[in-house]
C-alpha positions, 0 to 999 in steps of 0.5 A: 116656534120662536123664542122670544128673546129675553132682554137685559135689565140694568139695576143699581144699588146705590151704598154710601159705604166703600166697605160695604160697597165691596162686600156686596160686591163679593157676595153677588158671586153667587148669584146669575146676574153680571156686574156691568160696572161699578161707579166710584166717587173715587178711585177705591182700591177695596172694590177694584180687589172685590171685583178681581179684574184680571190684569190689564194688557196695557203694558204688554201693548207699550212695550210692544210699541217701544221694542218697534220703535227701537228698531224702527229709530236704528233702522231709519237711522242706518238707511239714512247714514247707507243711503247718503253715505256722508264720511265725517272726519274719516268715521265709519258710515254706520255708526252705532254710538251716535244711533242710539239717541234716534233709537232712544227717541223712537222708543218713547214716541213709540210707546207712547202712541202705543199706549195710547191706542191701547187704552182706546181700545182696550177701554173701548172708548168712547163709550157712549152707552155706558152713560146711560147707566149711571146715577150722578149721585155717583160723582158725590158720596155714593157708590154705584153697582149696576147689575144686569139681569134677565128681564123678570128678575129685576124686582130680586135683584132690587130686594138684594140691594136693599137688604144689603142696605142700599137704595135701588133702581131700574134704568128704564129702556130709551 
């Protein structure tokens, strides 16, 4: 016998209030459905802490990136003065002091590209997917909380929203 697969909804609720957006936030943790994204007209530091993300490992990525390049900038800097052996004014081969700029040089660009590439794919961009759950409404005085249920709950979780005091609706499938 086979199951049949049951398949996700996405629902939002539209709120038109910061505060309460975050406290609704807080109170599905009660509740099965997932919190698939939040959409703000604005950066909101209210509901970033309602949705206690953990921290990102951006830094970690950059810093990584910069320790590389830091070694990457002496190293390149200490074969070149080996392999060409050029004697300035009677100063050693490999001098330390003037390899600090290259190594320097290297950290930034290092760290940088790091950055970069850390946030493409920790962000998993480009997100193509997530276009189809958004409310443009979101980009003007609403906030927007897309929730995914079970495909027979979707008609709970529009009646939650509503009797938190927003407005509700299911994304249809494409």
């Amino acid at each position: 016998m086979e199951k049949a697969m049951a398949t996700d909804v996405s629902v939002i609720g539209l709120f038109t209030d910061e505060q309460k957006t975050a406290a609704v936030i807080e109170d599905m943790a009660g509740y099965p459905w997932q919190i698939d994204r939040v959409h703000s007209p604005f950066p909101s530091h209210k509901i970033f802490d309602a949705l206690r993300l953990k921290k990102s490992p951006i830094g970690w990525i950059t810093l990584a990136g910069g320790i590389l390049g830091f070694i990457t900038g002496f190293s390149l800097a200490i074969y070149t003065a080996l392999e060409w052996k050029l004697i300035v004014w009677g100063k050693p081969i490999v001098a330390w002091i003037p390899f600090v700029i290259v190594g320097f040089e290297f950290t930034i660009l290092f760290s940088v590209f790091a950055n970069v590439l850390g946030l493409i794919v920790v962000g998993n961009l480009p997100d193509y997917k997530g276009l189809k759950d958004y409310d443009p409404r979101c980009s003007g005085e609403y906030f927007g909380i897309v929730a995914t249920c079970p495909e027979g709950e979707q008609d709970q979780v529009i009646e939650f929203f509503q009797n938190q005091g927003g407005e509700a609706r299911v994304f249809e499938e494409e």
